[in-house]
C-alpha positions as CSV (number, residue, x, y, z in Angstrom):
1,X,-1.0,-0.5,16.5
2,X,-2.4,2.0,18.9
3,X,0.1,4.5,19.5
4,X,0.9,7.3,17.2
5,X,4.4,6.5,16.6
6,X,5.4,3.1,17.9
7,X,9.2,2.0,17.7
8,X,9.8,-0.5,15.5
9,X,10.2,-3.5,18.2
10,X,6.7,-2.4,19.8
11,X,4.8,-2.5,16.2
12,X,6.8,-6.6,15.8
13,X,5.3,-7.1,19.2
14,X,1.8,-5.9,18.5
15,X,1.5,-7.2,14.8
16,X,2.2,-10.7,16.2
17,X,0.0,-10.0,19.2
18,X,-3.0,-9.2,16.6
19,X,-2.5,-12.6,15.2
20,X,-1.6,-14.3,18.2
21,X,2.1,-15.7,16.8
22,X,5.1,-16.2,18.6
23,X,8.1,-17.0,17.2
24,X,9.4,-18.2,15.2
25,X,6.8,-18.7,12.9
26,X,6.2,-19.2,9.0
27,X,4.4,-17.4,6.5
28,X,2.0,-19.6,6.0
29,X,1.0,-19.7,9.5
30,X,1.0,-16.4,9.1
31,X,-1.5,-15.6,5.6
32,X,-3.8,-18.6,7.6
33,X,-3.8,-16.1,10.3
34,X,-4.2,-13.0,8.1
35,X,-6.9,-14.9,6.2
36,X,-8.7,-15.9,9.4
37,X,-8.7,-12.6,11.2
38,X,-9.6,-10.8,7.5
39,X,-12.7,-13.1,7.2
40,X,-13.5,-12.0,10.8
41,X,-13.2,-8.8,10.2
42,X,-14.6,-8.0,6.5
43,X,-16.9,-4.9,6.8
44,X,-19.6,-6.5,5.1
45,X,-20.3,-9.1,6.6
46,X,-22.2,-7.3,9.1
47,X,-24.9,-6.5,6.6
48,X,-26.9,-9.4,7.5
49,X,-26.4,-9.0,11.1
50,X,-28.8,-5.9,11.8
51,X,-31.7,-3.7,9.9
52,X,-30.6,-0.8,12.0
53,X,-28.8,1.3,9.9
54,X,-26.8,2.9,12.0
55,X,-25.4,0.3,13.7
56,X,-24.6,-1.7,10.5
57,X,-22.5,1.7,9.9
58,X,-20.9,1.4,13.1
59,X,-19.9,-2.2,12.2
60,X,-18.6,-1.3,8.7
61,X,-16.6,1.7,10.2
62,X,-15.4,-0.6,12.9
63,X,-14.2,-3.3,10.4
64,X,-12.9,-1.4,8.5
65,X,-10.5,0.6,10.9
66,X,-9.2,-3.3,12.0
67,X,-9.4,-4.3,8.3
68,X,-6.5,-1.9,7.6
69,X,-4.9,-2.7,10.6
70,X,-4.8,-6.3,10.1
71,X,-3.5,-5.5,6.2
72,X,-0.3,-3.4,8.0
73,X,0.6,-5.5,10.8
74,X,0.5,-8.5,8.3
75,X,2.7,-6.4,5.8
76,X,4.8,-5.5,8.9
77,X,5.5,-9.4,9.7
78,X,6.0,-10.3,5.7
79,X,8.6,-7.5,6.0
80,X,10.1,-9.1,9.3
81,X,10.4,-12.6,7.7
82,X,11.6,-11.9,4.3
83,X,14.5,-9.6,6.4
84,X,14.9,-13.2,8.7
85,X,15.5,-14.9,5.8
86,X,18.3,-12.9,4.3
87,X,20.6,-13.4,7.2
């Protein structure tokens, strides 16, 4: 979700685009996608990865900036299927 104030097509488009679905697809293809991309991108895992300081910070800021996206555009698509299944 890069832009400030994406319409609500463009966020669908991007949200799937982060976990690389097209559709249709199910929710539990898409929690194994959250679940992959959320192990990927856990901030602390990168405390093994380096004894600089500030790059481990860099990391942990990084992941967690895409942590919270991840947890919206999976949100996003729960919202989008639950609304699919109602009609």
């Amino acid at each position: 979700m890069t832009s400030t104030n994406p319409s609500p097509s463009t966020a669908l488009e991007e949200a799937m685009q982060l976990f690389n679905l097209i559709t249709p697809f199910s929710q539990e293809t898409l929690t194994q996608r959250y679940e992959e991309a959320r192990r990927t991108w856990y901030p602390s895992r990168y405390a093994g990865l380096t004894n600089n300081p500030g790059k481990y910070m860099e990391m942990y800021k990084k992941g967690e900036a895409k942590t919270k996206e991840i947890q919206a555009a999976y949100q996003l698509l729960l919202t989008y299927l639950n609304t699919q299944k109602k009609t």
